[in-house]
SEMARVEX-732348 format. One record per residue (C-alpha): x, y, z. Coordinates in pm, 1 decimal, decimal comma. Layout:
<atoms>
atom east->X | north->Y | up->Z
...
</atoms>
This chain:
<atoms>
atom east->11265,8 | north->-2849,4 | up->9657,8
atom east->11554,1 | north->-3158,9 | up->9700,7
atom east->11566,5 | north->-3283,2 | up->10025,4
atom east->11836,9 | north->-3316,3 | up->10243,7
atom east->12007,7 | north->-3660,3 | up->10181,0
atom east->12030,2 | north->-3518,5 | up->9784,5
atom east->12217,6 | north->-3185,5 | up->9890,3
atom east->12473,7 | north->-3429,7 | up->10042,1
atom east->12512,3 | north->-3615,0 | up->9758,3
atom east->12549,2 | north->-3311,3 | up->9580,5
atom east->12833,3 | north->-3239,6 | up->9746,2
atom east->13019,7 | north->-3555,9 | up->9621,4
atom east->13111,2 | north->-3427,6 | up->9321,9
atom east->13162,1 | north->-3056,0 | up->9367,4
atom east->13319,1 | north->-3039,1 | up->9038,2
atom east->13027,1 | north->-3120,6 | up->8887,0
atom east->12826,1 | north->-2890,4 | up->9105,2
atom east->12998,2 | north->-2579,7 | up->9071,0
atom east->13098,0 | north->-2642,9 | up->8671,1
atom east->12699,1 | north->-2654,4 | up->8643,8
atom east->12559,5 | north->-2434,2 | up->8350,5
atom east->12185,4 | north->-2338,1 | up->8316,1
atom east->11968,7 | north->-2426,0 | up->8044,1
atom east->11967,2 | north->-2074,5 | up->7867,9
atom east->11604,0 | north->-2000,4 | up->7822,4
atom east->11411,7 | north->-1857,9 | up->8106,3
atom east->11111,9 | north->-1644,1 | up->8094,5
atom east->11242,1 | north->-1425,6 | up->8326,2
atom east->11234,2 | north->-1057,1 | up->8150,6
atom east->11527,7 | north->-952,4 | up->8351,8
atom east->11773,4 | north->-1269,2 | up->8398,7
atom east->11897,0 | north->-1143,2 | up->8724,1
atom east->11565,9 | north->-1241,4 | up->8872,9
atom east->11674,1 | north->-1617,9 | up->8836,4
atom east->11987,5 | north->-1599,8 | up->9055,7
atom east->11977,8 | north->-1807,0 | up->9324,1
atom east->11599,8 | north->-1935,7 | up->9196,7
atom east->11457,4 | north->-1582,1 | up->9374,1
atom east->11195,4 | north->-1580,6 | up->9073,6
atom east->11092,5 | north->-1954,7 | up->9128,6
atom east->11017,2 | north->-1878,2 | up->9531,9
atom east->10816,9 | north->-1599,4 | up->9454,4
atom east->10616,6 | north->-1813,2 | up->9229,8
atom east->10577,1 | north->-2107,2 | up->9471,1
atom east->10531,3 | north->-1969,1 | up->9759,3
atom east->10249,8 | north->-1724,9 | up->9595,5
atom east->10099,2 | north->-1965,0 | up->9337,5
atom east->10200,6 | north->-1722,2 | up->9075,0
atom east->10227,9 | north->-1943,6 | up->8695,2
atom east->10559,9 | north->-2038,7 | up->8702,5
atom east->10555,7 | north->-1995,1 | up->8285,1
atom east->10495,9 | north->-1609,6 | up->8324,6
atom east->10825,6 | north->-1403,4 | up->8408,2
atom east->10804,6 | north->-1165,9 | up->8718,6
atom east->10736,1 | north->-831,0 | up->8541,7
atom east->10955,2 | north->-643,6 | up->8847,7
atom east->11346,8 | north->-633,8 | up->8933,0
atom east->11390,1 | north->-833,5 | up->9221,4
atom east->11690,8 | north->-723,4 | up->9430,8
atom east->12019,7 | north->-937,6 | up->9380,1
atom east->12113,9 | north->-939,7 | up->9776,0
atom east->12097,0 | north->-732,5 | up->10070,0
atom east->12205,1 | north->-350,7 | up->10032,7
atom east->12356,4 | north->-156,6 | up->10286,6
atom east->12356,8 | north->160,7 | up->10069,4
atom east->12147,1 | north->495,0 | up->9989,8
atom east->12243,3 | north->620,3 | up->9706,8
atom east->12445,7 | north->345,7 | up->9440,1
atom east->12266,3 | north->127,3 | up->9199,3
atom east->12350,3 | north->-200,0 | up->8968,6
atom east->12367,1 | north->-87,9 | up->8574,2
atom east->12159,6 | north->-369,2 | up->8517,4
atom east->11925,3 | north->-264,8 | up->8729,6
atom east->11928,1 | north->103,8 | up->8583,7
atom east->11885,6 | north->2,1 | up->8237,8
atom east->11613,4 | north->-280,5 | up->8290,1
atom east->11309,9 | north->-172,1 | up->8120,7
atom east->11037,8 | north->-376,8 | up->8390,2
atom east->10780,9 | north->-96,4 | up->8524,6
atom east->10894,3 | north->-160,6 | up->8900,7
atom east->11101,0 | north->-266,9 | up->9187,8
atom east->11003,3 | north->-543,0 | up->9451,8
atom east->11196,2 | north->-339,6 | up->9683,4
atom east->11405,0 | north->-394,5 | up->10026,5
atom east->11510,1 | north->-308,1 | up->10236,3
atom east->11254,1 | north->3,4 | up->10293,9
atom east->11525,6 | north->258,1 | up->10284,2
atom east->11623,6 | north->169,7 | up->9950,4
atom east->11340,6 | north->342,1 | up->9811,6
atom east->11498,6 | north->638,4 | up->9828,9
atom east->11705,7 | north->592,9 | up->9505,7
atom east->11534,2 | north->433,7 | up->9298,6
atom east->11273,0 | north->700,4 | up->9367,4
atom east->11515,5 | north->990,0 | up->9294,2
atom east->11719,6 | north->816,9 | up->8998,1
atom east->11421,1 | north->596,9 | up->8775,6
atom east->11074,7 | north->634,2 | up->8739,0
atom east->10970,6 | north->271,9 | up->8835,3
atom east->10693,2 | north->188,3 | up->9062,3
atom east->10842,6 | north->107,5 | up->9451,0
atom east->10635,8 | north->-241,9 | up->9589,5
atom east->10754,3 | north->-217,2 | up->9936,5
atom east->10864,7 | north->-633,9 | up->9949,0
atom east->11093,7 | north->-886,0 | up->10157,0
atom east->11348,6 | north->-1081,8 | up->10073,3
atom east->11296,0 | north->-1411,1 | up->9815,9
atom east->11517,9 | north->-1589,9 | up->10133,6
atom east->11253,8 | north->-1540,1 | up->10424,4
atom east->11001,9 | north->-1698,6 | up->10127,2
atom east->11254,6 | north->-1945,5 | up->10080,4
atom east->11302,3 | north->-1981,8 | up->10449,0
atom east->10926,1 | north->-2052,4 | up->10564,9
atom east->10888,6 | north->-2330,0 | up->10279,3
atom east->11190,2 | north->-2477,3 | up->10375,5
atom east->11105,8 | north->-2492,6 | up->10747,9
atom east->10710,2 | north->-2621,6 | up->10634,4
atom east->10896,5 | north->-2915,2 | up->10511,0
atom east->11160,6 | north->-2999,3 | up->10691,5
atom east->11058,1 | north->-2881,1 | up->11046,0
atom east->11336,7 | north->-3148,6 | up->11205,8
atom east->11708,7 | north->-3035,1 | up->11132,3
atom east->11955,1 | north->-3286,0 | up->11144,5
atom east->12176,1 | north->-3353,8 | up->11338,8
atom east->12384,8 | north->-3012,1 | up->11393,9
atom east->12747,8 | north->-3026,1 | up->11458,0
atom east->13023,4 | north->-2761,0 | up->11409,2
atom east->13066,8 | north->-2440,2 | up->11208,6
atom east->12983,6 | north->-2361,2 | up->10818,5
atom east->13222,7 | north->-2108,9 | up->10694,4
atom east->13139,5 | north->-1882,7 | up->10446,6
atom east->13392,7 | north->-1723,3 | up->10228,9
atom east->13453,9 | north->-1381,9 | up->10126,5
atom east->13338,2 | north->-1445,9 | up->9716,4
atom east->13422,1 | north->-1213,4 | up->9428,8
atom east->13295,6 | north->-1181,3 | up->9093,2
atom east->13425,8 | north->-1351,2 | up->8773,3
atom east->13724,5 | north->-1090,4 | up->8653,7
atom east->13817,4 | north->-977,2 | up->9005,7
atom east->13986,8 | north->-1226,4 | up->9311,6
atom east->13922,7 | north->-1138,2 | up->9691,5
atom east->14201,0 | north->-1006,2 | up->9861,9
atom east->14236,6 | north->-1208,2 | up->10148,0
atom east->14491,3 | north->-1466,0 | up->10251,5
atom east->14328,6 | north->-1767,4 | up->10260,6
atom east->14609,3 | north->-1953,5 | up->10439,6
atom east->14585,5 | north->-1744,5 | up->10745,9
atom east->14219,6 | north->-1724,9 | up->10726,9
atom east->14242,0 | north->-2136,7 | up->10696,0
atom east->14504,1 | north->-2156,4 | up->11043,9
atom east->14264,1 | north->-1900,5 | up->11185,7
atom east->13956,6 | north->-2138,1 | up->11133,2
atom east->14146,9 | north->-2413,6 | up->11275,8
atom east->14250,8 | north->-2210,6 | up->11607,5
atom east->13875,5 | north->-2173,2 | up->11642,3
atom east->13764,5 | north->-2326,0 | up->12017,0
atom east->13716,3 | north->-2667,6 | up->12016,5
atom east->13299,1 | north->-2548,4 | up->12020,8
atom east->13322,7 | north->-2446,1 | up->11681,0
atom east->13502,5 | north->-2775,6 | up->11566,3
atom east->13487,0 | north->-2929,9 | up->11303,5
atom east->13523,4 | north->-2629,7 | up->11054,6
atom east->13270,4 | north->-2675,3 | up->10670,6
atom east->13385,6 | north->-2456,7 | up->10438,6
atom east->13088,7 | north->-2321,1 | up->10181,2
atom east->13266,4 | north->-2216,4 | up->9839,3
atom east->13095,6 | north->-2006,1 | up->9616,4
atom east->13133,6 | north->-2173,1 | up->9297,5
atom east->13366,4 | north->-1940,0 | up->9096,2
atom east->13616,8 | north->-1936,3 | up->9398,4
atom east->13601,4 | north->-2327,3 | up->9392,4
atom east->13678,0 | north->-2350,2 | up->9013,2
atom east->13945,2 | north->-2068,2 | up->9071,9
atom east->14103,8 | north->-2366,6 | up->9318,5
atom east->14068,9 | north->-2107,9 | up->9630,7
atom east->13937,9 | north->-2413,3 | up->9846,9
atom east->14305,6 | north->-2526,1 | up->9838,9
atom east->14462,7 | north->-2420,8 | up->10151,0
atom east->14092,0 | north->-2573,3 | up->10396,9
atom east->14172,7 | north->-2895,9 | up->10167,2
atom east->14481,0 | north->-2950,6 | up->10247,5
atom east->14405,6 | north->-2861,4 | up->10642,5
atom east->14133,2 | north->-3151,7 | up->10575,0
atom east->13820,0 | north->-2920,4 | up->10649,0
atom east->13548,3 | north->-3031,7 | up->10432,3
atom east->13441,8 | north->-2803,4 | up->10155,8
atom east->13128,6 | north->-2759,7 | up->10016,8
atom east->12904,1 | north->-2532,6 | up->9744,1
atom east->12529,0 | north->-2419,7 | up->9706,1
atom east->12632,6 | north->-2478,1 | up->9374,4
atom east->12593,9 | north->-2239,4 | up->9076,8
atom east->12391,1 | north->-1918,4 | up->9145,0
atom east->12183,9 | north->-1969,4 | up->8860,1
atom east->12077,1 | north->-2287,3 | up->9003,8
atom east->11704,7 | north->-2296,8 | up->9121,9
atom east->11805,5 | north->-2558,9 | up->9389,1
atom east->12057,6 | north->-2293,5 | up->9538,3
atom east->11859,1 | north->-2207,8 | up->9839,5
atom east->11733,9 | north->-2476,6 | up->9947,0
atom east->12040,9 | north->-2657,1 | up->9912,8
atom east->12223,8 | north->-2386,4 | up->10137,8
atom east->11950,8 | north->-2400,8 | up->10365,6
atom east->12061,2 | north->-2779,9 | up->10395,0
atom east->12399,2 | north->-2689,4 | up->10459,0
atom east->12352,3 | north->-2473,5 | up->10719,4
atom east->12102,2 | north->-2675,2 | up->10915,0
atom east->12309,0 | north->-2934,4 | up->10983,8
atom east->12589,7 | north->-2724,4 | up->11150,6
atom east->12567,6 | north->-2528,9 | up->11503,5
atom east->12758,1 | north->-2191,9 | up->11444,5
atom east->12805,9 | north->-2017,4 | up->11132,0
atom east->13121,9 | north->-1778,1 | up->11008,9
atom east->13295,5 | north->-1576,9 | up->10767,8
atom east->13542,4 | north->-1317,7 | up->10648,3
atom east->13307,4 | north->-1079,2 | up->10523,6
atom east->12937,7 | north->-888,6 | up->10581,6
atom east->12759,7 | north->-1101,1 | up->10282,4
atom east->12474,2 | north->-1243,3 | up->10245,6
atom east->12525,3 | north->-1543,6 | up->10394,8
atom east->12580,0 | north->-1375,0 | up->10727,8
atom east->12220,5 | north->-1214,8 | up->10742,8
atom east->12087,8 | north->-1547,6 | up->10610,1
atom east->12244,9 | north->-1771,7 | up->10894,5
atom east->12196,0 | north->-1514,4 | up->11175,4
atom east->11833,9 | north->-1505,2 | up->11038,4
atom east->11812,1 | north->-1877,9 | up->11005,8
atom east->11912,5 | north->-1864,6 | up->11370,0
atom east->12305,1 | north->-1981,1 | up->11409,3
atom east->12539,8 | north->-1771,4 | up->11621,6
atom east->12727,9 | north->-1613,1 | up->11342,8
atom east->13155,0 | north->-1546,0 | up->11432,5
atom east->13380,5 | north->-1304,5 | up->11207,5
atom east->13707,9 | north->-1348,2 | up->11193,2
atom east->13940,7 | north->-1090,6 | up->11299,4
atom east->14030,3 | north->-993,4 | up->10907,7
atom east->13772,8 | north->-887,8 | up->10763,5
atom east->13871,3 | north->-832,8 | up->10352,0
atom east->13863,1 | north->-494,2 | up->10276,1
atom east->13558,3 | north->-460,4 | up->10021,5
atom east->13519,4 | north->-573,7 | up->9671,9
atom east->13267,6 | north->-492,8 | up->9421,7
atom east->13068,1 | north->-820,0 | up->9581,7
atom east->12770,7 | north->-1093,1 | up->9458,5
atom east->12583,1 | north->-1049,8 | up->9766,6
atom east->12600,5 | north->-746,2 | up->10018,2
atom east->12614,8 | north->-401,9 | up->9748,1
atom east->12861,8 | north->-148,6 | up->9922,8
atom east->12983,6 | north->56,4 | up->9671,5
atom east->13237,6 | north->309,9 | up->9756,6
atom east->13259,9 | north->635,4 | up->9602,3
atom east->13627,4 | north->763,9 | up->9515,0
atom east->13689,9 | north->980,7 | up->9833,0
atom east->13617,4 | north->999,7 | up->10189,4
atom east->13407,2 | north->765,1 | up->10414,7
atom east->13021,2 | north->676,2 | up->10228,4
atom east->12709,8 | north->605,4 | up->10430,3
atom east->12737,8 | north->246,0 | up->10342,3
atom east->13048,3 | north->237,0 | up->10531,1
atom east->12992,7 | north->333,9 | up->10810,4
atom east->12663,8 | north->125,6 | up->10815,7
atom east->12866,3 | north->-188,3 | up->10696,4
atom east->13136,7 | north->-94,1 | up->10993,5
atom east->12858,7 | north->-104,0 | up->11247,7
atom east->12685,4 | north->-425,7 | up->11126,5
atom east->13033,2 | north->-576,4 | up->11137,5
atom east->13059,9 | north->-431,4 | up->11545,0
atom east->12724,0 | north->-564,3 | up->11599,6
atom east->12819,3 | north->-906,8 | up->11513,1
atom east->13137,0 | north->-961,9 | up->11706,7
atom east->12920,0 | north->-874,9 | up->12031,2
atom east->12773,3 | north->-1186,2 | up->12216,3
atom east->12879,3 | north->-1412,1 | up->11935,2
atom east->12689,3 | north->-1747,1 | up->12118,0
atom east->12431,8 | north->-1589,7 | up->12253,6
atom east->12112,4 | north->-1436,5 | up->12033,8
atom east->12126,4 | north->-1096,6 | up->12027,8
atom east->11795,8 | north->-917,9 | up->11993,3
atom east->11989,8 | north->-594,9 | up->11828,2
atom east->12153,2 | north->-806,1 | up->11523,2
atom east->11820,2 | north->-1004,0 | up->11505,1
atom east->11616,6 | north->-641,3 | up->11445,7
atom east->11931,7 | north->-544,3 | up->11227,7
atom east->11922,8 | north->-869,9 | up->10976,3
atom east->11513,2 | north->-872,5 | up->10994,3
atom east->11525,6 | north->-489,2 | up->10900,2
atom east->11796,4 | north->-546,9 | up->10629,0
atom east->11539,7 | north->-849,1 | up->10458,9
atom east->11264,4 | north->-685,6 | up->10469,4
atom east->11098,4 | north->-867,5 | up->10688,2
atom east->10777,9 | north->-554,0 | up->10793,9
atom east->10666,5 | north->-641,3 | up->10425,2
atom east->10635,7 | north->-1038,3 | up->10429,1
atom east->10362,7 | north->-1098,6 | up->10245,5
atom east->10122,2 | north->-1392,3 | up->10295,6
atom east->10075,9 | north->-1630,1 | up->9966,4
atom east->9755,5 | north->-1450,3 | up->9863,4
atom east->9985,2 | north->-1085,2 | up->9900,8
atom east->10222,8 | north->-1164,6 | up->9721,4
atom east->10062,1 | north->-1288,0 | up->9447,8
atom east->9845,7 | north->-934,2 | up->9416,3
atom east->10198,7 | north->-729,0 | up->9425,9
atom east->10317,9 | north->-987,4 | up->9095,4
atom east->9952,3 | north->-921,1 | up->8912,1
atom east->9995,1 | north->-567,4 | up->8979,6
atom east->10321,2 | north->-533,5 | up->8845,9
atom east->10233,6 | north->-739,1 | up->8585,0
atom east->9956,3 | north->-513,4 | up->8507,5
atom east->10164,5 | north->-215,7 | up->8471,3
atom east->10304,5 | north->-351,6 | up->8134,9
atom east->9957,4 | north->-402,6 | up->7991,7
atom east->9912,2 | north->-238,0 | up->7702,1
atom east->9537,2 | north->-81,5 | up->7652,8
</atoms>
């Protein structure tokens, strides 16, 4: 786990950083189980050999849907499904046959580790701004001028304004328009890297507020790491996304909508103040009835593991 004063000299060279490529082996049976090192925390924080691949799909992010599911995720052949949150049992239940291990999120792992070593945060100052990301073939829709001049209008409480790129908007130059306002910009740096976690939980602890155009990931993770989280008034419509799953079918108003509507309503209410709704909300949406101590979780990765024996 790097420490803090390496996460800021990480973010020295963010070219560097975000160009970052992965070494292509990994023992991981299902690669998506390495993004943002969710494999590796399991491992750690359970003891599990980190030379033996995690025999279950690990979710990507958090899902505010019934009923969709990743292709990937449909055609993996792994026996099971370290599943959250709990209502998204429901399809992989009806649509695959694979074993449902009722599980939290690799983050709250991530989270407690972090926290058992570095119980002190730094200095905290400001807001960290997360962006709306996208995927490699598709950009966001929003205006990143206005949200920029938006940012800036921010009280003079939220002041001064970090920007956190994901790394394929940063190498598709979309940090322009906070540059050239002269907010700082930073990365967690490539999603496949195992430091990504940790080096966003570095980020974050050194700023007081946290915000963003969109419902991602990175809004449940702040709000759960404990920072007032502010959305800006435009909100981009949604995208097929990295991090929160909505997918929308062709016609009329889905479940996750409305849910993802709701969240969004929830977290423009008492914006400095903790709320003890969005805290149930973002605790619910991790996961968090099914944290596991170390000697749990490593009997949910041998019993998964088991299921691929062969007698």
């Amino acid at each position: 786990m790097i420490d803090f004063e390496q996460a800021m000299r990480d973010q020295d060279d963010l070219d560097a950083l975000c160009s970052w490529s992965p070494d292509e082996s990994t023992v991981e049976l299902f690669s998506f189980n390495d993004s943002y090192g969710f494999a590796r925390i399991l491992k750690e924080y359970s003891g599990y050999p980190l030379d033996r691949p995690i025999e279950a799909i690990i979710p990507h992010g958090v899902y505010l849907n019934t009923h969709a599911m990743e292709k990937p995720e449909r055609d993996s052949e792994l026996p099971a499904v370290l599943n959250y949150p709990a209502f998204r049992a429901q399809v992989w239940e009806q649509e695959t046959d694979r074993i449902v291990v009722p599980s939290a999120s690799p983050f709250l792992y991530a989270l407690s580790m972090f926290r058992d070593r570095f119980p002190e945060r730094p200095d905290a100052q400001g807001t960290i701004f997360f962006t709306a990301h996208t995927i490699q073939s598709q950009r966001t829709n929003a205006r990143w001028y206005k949200v920029a001049d938006e940012l800036m209008a921010l009280d003079e409480c939220f002041q001064p304004i970090t920007v956190c790129m994901h790394h394929i908007d940063y190498t598709k130059g979309l940090h322009k328009p906070f540059v050239q306002r002269k907010m700082r910009v930073v990365s967690a740096g490539n999603a496949a890297d195992p430091e990504f976690i940790y080096r966003w939980l570095h980020l974050v602890s050194s700023h007081k507020y946290a915000a963003s155009n969109d419902l991602g990931s990175a809004v449940i993770y702040a709000a759960e790491f404990g920072l007032p989280v502010h959305l800006l008034s435009h909100i981009v419509d949604h995208l097929p996304d990295l991090s929160v799953r909505v997918m929308v079918r062709p016609k009329g108003i889905t479940q996750a909508q409305e849910t993802r509507k709701k969240i969004v309503e929830l977290f423009r209410t008492n914006t400095d103040q903790p709320s003890a709704d969005r805290a149930e909300v973002v605790r619910y949406l991790l996961g968090a009835e099914n944290l596991k101590t170390a000697e749990g979780l490593r009997a949910d990765l041998e019993y998964v593991a088991s299921l691929t024996k062969k007698d």
